[in-house]
C-alpha positions as CSV (number, residue, x, y, z in Angstrom):
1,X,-8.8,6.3,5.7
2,X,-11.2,4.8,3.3
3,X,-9.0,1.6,2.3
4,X,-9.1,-0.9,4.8
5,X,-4.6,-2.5,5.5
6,X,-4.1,-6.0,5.1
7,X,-0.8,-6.5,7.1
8,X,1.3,-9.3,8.7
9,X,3.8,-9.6,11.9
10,X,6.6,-7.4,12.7
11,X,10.1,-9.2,10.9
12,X,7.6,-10.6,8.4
13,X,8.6,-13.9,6.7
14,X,7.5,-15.0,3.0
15,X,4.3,-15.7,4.3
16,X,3.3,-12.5,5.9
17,X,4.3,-10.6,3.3
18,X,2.8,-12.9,0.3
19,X,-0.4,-13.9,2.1
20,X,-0.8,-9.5,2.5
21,X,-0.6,-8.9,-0.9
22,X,-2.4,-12.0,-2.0
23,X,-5.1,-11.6,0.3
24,X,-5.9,-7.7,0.0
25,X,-6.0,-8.5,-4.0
26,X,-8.5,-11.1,-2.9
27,X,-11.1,-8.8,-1.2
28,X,-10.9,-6.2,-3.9
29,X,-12.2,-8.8,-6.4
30,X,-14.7,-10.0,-3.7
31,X,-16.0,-6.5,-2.8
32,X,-14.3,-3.6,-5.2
33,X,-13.4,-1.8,-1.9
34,X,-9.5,-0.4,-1.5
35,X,-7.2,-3.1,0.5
36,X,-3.9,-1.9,0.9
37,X,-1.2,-4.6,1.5
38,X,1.3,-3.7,3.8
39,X,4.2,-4.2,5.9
40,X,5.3,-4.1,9.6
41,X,9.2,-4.6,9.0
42,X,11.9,-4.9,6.9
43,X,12.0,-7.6,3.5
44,X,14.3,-10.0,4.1
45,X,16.2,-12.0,1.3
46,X,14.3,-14.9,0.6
47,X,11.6,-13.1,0.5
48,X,13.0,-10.2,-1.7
49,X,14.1,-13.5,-4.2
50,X,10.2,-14.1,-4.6
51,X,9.2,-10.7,-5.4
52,X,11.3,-10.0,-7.4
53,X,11.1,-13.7,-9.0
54,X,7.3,-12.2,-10.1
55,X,8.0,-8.9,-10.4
56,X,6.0,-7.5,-7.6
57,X,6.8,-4.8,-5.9
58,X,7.3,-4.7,-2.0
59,X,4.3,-3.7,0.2
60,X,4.5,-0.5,1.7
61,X,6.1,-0.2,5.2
62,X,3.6,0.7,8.1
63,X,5.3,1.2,11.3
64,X,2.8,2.1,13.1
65,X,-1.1,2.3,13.4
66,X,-1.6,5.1,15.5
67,X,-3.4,7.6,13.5
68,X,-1.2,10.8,12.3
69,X,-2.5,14.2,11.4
70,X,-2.8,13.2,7.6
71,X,-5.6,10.3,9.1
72,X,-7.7,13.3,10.3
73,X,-10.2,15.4,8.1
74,X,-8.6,18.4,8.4
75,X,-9.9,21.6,6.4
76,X,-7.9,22.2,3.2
77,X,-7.5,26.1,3.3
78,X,-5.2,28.4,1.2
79,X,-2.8,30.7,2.6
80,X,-2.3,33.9,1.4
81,X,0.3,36.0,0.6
82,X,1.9,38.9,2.6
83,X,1.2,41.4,0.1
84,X,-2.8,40.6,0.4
85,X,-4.3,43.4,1.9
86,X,-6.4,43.5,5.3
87,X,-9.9,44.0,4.0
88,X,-9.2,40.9,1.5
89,X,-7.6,38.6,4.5
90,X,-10.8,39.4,6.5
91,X,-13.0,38.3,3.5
92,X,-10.9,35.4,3.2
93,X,-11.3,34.3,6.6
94,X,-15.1,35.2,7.1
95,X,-15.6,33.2,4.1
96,X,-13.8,30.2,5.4
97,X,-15.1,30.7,8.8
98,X,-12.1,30.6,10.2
99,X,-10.1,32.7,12.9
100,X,-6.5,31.9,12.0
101,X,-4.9,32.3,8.6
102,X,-1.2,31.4,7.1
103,X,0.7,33.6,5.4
104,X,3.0,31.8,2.9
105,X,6.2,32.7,0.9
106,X,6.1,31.5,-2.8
107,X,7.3,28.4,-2.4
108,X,4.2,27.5,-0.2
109,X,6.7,27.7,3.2
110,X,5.0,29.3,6.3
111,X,6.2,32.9,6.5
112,X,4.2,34.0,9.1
113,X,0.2,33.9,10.7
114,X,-2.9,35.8,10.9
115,X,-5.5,36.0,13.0
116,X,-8.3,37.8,13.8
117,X,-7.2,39.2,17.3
118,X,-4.5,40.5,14.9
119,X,-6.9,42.4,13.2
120,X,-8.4,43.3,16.1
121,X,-6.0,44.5,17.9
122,X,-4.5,47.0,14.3
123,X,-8.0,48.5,14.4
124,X,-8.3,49.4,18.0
125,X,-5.4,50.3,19.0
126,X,-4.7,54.2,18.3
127,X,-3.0,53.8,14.7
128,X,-1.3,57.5,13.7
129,X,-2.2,58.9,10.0
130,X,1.7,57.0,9.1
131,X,0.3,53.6,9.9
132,X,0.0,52.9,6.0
133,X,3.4,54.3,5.0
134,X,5.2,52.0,7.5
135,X,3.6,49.4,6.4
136,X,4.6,50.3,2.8
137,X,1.0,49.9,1.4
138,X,0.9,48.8,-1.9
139,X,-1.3,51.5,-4.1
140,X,-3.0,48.6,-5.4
141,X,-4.1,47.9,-2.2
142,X,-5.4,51.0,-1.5
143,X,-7.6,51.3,-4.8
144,X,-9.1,47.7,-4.0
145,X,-9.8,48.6,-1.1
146,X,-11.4,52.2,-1.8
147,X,-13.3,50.0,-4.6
148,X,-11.1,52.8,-7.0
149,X,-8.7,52.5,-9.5
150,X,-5.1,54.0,-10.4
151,X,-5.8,56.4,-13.3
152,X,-2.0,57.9,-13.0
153,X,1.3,56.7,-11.4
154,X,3.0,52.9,-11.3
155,X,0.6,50.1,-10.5
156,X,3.3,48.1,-8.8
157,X,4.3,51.5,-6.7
158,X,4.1,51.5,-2.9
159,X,3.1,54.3,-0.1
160,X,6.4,54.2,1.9
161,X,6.8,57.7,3.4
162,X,4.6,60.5,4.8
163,X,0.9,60.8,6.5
164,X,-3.0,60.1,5.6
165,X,-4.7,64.2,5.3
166,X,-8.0,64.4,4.8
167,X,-8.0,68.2,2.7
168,X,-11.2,68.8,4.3
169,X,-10.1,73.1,4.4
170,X,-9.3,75.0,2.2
171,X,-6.6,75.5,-0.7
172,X,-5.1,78.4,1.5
173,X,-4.9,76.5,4.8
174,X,-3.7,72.9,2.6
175,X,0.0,74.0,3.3
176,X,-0.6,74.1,7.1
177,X,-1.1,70.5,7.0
178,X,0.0,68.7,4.1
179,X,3.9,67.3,4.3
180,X,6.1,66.3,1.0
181,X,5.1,62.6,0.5
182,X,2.4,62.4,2.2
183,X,-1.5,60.5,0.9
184,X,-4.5,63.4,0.6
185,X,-8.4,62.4,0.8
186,X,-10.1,65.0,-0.9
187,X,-12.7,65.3,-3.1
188,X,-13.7,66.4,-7.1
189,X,-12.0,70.2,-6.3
190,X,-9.0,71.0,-9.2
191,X,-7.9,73.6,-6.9
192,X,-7.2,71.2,-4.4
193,X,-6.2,68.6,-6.1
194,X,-3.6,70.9,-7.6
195,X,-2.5,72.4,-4.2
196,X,-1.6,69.0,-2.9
197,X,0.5,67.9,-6.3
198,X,2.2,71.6,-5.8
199,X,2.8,70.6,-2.0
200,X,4.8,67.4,-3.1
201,X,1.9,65.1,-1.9
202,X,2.8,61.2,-3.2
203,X,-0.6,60.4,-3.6
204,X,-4.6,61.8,-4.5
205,X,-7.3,59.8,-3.3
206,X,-9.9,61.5,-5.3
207,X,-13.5,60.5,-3.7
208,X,-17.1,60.7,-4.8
209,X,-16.2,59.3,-8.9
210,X,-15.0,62.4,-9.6
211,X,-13.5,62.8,-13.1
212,X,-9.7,64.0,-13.3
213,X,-9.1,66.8,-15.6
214,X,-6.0,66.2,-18.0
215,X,-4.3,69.2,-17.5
216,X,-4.3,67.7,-13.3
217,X,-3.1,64.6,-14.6
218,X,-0.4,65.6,-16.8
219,X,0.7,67.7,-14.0
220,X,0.6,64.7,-11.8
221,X,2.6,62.9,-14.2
222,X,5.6,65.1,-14.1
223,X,5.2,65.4,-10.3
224,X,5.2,61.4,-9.6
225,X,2.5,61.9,-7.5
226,X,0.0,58.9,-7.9
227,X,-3.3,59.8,-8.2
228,X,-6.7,56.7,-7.2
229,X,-10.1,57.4,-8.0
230,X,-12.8,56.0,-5.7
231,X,-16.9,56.2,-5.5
232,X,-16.8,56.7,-1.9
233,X,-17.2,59.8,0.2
234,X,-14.1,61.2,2.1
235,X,-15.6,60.1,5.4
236,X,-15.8,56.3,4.2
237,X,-12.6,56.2,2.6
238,X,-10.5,57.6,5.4
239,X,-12.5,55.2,7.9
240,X,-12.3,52.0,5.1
241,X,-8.4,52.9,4.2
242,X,-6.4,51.2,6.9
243,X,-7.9,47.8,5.8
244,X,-5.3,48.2,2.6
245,X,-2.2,47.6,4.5
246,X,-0.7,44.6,3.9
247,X,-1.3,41.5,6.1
248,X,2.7,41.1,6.0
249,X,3.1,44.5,7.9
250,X,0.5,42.4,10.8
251,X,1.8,38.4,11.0
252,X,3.3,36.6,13.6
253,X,6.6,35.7,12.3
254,X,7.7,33.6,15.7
255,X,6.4,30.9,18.1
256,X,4.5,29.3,15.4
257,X,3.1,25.7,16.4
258,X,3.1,23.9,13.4
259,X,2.3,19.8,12.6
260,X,3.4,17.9,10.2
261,X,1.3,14.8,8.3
262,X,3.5,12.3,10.1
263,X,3.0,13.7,13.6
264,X,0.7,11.4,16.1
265,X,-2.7,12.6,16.9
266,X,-1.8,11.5,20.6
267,X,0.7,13.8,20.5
268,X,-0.7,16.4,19.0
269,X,-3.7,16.4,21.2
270,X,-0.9,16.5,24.0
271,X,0.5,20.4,22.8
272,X,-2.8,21.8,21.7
273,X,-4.8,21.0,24.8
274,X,-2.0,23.5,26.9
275,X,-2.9,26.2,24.7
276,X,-5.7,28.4,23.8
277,X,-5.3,28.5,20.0
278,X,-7.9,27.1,18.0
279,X,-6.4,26.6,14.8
280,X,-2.9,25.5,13.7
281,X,-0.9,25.0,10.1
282,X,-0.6,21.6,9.1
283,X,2.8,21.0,7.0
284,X,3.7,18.1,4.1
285,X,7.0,16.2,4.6
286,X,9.0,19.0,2.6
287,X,7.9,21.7,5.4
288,X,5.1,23.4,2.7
289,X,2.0,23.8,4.2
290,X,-1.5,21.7,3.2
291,X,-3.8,23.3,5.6
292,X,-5.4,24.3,8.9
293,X,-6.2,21.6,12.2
294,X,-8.5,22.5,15.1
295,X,-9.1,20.7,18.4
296,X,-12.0,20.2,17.5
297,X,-10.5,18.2,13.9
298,X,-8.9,15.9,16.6
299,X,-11.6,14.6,17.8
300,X,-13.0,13.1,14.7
301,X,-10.2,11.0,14.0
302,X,-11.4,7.3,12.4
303,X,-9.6,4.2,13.4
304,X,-7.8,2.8,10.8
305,X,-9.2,-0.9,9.3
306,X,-7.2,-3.1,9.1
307,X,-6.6,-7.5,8.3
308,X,-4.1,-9.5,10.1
309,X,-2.8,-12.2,8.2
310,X,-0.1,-14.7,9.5
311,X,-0.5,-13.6,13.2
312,X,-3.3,-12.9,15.9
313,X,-1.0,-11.7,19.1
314,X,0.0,-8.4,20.2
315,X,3.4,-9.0,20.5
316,X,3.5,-9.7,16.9
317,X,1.2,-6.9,15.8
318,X,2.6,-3.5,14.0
319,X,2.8,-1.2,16.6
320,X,-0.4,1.3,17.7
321,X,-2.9,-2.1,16.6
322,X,-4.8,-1.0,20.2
323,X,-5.7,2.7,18.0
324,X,-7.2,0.4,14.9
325,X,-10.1,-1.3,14.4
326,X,-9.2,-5.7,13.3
327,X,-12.1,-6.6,11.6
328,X,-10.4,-10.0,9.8
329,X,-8.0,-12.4,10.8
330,X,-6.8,-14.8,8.7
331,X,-4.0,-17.4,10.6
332,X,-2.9,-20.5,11.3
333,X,-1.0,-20.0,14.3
334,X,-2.6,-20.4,18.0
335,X,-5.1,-18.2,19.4
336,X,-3.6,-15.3,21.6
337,X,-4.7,-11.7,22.6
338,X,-6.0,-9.8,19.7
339,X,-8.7,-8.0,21.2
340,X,-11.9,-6.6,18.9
341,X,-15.0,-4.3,20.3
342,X,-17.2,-6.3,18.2
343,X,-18.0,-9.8,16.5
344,X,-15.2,-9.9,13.2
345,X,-14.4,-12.5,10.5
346,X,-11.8,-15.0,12.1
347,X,-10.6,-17.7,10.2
348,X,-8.0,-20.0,11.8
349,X,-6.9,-23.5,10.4
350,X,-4.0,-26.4,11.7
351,X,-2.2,-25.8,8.1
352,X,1.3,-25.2,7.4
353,X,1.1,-21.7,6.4
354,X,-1.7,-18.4,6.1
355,X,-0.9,-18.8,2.1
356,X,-3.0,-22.5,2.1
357,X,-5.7,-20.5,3.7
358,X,-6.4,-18.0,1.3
359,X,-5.9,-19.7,-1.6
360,X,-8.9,-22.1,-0.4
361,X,-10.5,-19.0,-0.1
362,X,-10.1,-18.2,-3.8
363,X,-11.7,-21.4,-4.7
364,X,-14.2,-20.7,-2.5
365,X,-15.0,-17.9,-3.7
366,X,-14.6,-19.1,-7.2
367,X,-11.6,-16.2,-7.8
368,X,-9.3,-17.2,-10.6
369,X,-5.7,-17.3,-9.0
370,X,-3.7,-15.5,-11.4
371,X,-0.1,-16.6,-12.6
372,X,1.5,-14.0,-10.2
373,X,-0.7,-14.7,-7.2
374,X,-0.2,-18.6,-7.5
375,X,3.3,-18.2,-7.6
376,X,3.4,-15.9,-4.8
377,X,1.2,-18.5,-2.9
378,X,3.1,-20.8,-3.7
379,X,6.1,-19.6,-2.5
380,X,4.7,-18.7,1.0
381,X,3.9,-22.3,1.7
382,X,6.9,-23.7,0.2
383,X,9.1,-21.3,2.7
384,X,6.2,-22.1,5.7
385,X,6.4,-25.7,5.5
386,X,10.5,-25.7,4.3
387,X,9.4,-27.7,1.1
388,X,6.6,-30.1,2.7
389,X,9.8,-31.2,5.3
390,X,8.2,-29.3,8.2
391,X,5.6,-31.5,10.8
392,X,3.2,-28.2,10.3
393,X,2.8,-29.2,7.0
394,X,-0.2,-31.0,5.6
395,X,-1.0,-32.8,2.5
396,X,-3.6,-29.8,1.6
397,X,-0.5,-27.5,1.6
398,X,1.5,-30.1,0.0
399,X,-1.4,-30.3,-3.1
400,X,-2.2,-26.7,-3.0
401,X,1.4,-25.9,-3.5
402,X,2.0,-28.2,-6.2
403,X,-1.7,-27.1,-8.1
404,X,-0.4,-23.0,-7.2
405,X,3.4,-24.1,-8.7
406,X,1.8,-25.3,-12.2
407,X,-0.5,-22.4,-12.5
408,X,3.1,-19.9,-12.1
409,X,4.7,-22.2,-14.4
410,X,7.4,-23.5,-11.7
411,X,9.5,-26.0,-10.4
412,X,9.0,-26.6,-6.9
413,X,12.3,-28.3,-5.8
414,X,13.9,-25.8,-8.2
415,X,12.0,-22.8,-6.6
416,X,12.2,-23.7,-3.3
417,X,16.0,-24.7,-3.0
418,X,16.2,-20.6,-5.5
419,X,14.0,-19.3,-2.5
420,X,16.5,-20.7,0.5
421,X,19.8,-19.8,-0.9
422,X,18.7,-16.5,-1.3
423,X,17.6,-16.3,2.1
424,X,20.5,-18.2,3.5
425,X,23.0,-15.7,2.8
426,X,23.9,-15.1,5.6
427,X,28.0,-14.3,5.8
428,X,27.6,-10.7,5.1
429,X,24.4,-10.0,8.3
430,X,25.5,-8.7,10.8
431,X,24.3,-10.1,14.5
432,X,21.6,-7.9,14.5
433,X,19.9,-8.6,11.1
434,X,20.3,-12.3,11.0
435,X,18.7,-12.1,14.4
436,X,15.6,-10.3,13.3
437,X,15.0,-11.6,10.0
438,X,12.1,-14.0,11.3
439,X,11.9,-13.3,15.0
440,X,8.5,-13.6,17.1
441,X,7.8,-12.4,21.0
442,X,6.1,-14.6,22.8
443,X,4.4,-14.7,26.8
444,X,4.5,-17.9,29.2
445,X,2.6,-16.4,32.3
446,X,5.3,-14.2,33.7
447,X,7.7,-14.8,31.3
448,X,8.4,-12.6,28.1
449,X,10.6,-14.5,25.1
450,X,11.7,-14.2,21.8
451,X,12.6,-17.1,19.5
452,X,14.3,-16.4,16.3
453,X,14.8,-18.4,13.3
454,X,16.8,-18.7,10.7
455,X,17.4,-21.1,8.3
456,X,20.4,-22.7,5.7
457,X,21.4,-25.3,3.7
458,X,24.8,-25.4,4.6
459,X,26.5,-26.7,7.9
460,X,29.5,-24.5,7.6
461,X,27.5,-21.2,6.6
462,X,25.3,-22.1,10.0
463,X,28.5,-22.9,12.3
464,X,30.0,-19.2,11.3
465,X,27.1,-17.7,12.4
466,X,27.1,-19.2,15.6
467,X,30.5,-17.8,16.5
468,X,28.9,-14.5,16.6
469,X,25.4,-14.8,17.9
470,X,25.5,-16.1,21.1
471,X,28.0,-12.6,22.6
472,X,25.1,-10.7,20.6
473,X,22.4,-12.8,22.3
474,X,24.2,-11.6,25.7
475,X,24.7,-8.1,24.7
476,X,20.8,-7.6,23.4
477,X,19.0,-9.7,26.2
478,X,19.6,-6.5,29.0
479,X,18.0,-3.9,26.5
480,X,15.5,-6.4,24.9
481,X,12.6,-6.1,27.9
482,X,12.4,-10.0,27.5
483,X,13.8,-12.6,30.0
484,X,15.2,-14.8,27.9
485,X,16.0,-15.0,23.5
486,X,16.1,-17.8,22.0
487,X,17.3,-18.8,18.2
488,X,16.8,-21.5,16.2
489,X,19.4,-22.4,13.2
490,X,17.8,-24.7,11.0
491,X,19.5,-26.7,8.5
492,X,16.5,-27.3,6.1
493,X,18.4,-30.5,4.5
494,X,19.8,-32.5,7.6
495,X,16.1,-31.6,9.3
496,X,17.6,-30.1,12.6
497,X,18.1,-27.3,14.6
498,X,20.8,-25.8,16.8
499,X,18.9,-24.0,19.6
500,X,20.6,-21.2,21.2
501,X,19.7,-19.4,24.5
502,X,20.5,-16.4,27.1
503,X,18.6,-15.5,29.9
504,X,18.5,-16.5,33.7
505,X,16.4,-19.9,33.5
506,X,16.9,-20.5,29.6
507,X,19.1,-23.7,30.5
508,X,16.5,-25.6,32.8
509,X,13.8,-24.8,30.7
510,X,15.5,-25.9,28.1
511,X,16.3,-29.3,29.1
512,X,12.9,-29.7,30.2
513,X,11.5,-28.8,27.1
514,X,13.9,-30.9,25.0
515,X,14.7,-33.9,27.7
516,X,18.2,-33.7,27.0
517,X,20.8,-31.5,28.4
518,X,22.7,-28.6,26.6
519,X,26.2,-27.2,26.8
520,X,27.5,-24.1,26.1
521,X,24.0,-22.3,25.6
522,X,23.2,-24.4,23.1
523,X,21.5,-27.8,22.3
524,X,20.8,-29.9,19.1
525,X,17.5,-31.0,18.5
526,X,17.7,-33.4,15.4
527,X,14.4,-34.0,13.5
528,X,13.2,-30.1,14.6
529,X,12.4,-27.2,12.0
530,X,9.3,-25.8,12.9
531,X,9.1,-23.2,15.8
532,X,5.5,-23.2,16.2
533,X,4.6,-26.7,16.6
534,X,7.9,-28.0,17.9
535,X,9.6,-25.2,19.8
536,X,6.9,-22.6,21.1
537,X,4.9,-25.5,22.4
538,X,7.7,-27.3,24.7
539,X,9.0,-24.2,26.0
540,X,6.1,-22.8,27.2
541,X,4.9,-25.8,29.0
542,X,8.5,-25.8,30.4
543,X,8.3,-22.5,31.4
544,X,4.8,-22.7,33.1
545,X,6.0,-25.2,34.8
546,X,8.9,-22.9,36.2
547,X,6.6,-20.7,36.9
């Protein structure tokens, strides 16, 4: 939550994804602050060329902004384990201030959960004197507890069958009351410590410090019988000696509302607000658990900071963008509908590509452009502009490029023709991928769109894909939630495009963008490469028009 996302459109292009990583390397220098570049789709191959041309690795992939349980500061507690006796769960939990405890297995896996109406509920409900046996108390427990120690009998042993007797009478009248197995509060007496070992007793709890005598001890020994030592008084230990069973022997092993790091505060909120538990187990991706979330933990939930780059519209935006808080946009793209609660840093410029921007905005800031950073740069405007051929190019990206290009110790037209093939393979896509590699949603008053683009070098690779797109195009349009898609095939060395379009009203507004008319779904518009200055802007005239 403290580093502050730099992040592009969803299907990012070279741009996006360079001007990201570029730009959030920018601001650290500027301010030493975290910037995170990141991602809001997949990398597609031209782009993958480049980063891997400069051995950088891919931004991480963000697919959404909504803040998840790992976004809010919830308490770190430990769990326990099921051995753990009452009395040290308690102390655990008053410590902590909190009602609700996990017990976990070894692994760090949720075994079961404690709370305090749990505890509650053991001590005043009407336990019997073999509440401790089927539990299987450890004996350890039961000297921590008592604030005793085993003096005779295995450490590791457990009470597993028979009654708590106080040996408040007599060595005579002992027999009436005490059962083989069973656990005997008594006091410093040899007689009746050696009455109970005779009358098969499992365990002495020997109060008020009292020393054993060796000749008890040996016999104790022989007997198995256990035998604790504890500075209390009978009346305290009998009261204080539940608290040593085990917390396994009380947990809730079902109907345990867990969340995990990934899950959506919204949500979450939704499920816990039904309920009337306070606190729940939070768990990692591998199902171990990393601590405890309250309602009230939901409510202090940050927004995230984050820095478009390469895009200021919703439609374009990683998904959840309405939970963050924008506090920079860098673009060069037409004003849309990014919304901000307060005054932010917007920077917008008529260039050919985000990657011009901010390297102006090194100089600027008189920032050396490293090797790796110009050629990164240098690659977003060479695959913005199609090598200087597009009209959204200027003759500051043109120079910028070129300044960027001998800084990374490259060839432009070398580069740049390296960059497209890479990107241009597009034989083995299927209809889906080559449709998504660089596609934009757009809104003309009541109209929703999407134009897609994709670009080659070769007339025959471009015709093939043809075949297949426009049945796709007709198969994706009822699902899509837009009226009509639109893609673009650009050949980047004849300087044209092949527009393609579905959608009731796709025809006439084509022709009226374009001024010719189309067949087949289709129409060639020679001299046209750039979607944003000479696609978007036709066809949203046209279709306001419609409209």
């Amino acid at each position: 939550m403290k580093s502050t996302i730099v992040i592009g459109h969803k299907n990012p292009d070279t741009d996006s994804i360079c001007s990201a990583i570029c730009y959030a390397y920018l601001k650290h220098r500027m301010t030493g602050e975290e910037y995170v570049p990141c991602r809001a789709g997949d990398i597609n191959g031209e782009t993958k060329y480049v980063l891997d041309k400069f051995s950088v690795p891919a931004p991480q992939l963000l697919e959404s902004l909504e803040p998840t349980v790992a976004d809010v500061p919830f308490r770190r507690i430990e769990g326990i384990d099921a051995p753990l006796s009452l009395k040290r769960a308690w102390e655990h939990m008053r410590d902590e201030n909190i009602q609700t405890v996990p017990i976990l297995t070894k692994r760090g896996k949720i075994k079961g959960i404690l709370t305090l109406g749990d505890q509650a509920r053991f001590y005043m409900e009407d336990q019997d004197a073999s509440a401790l046996s089927k539990a299987k108390t450890p004996y350890s427990n039961i000297a921590d507890t008592l604030q005793g120690e085993i003096v005779t009998g295995n450490p590791d042993g457990k009470f597993t069958k028979g009654k708590v007797v106080v040996a408040a009478a007599n060595p005579d009248l002992m027999g009436e009351h005490i059962s083989q197995g069973d656990m005997v509060i008594l006091a410093d007496r040899s007689e009746s410590q050696l009455c109970a070992i005779e009358l098969k007793a499992s365990c002495l709890i020997v109060c008020l410090g009292a020393k054993i005598s060796p000749s008890i001890m040996k016999i104790a020994e022989d007997a198995g019988c256990t035998i604790i030592t504890s500075p209390l008084d009978t009346y305290t230990a009998a009261k204080l000696i539940n608290q040593s069973v085990p917390v396994g022997h009380l947990m809730r092993k079902s109907d345990i509302i867990t969340f995990s790091l990934e899950d959506a505060v919204a949500d979450v909120k939704a499920t816990v607000s039904k309920l009337r538990i306070r606190y729940f187990p939070v768990l990692d991706p591998d199902g171990c658990y990393v601590g405890m979330i309250s309602q009230r933990n939901l409510l202090d939930v940050d927004r995230r900071k984050v820095i478009l780059v390469d895009h200021n519209e919703k439609g374009q935006a990683v998904d959840g963008i309405r939970s963050a808080e924008v506090i920079e946009v860098i673009d060069h793209h037409r004003i849309d509908s990014v919304e901000t609660t307060s005054p932010i840093y917007f920077r917008n410029q008529p260039l050919g590509c985000t990657g011009t921007i901010i390297s102006l905005m090194y100089r600027e800031n008189r920032i050396e452009i490293e090797p790796t950073i110009a050629g990164l740069l240098c690659s977003a405007i060479l695959s913005d502009t199609l090598m200087f051929r597009s009209p959204t190019c200027t003759l500051i990206d043109e120079n910028m490029a070129r300044e960027l290009a001998a800084i990374a110790g490259i060839d432009v037209e070398k580069h740049a023709r390296a960059m497209f093939q890479a990107g241009a393979k597009l034989g083995k896509k299927t209809p889906d991928e080559i449709f998504h590699i660089d596609c934009k949603a757009f809104k003309a008053d009541q109209y929703k769109i999407t134009i897609s683009q994709v670009t080659g070098v070769s007339r025959h690779d471009l015709a093939r894909v043809k075949e297949k797109m426009l049945p796709y195009m007709e198969s994706l349009l009822p699902n899509s939630g837009m009226d009509m898609l639109f893609l673009m095939m650009t050949n980047i060395i004849d300087r044209s495009t092949e527009l393609l379009f579905v959608g009731q009203g796709a025809k006439g507004a084509v022709e009226s963008a374009f001024s010719q008319e189309s067949s087949d779904n289709s129409i060639v518009l020679e001299g046209v490469v750039s979607r944003k200055k000479q696609v978007l802007g036709p066809l949203m005239t046209a279709l306001e028009q419609m409209n």
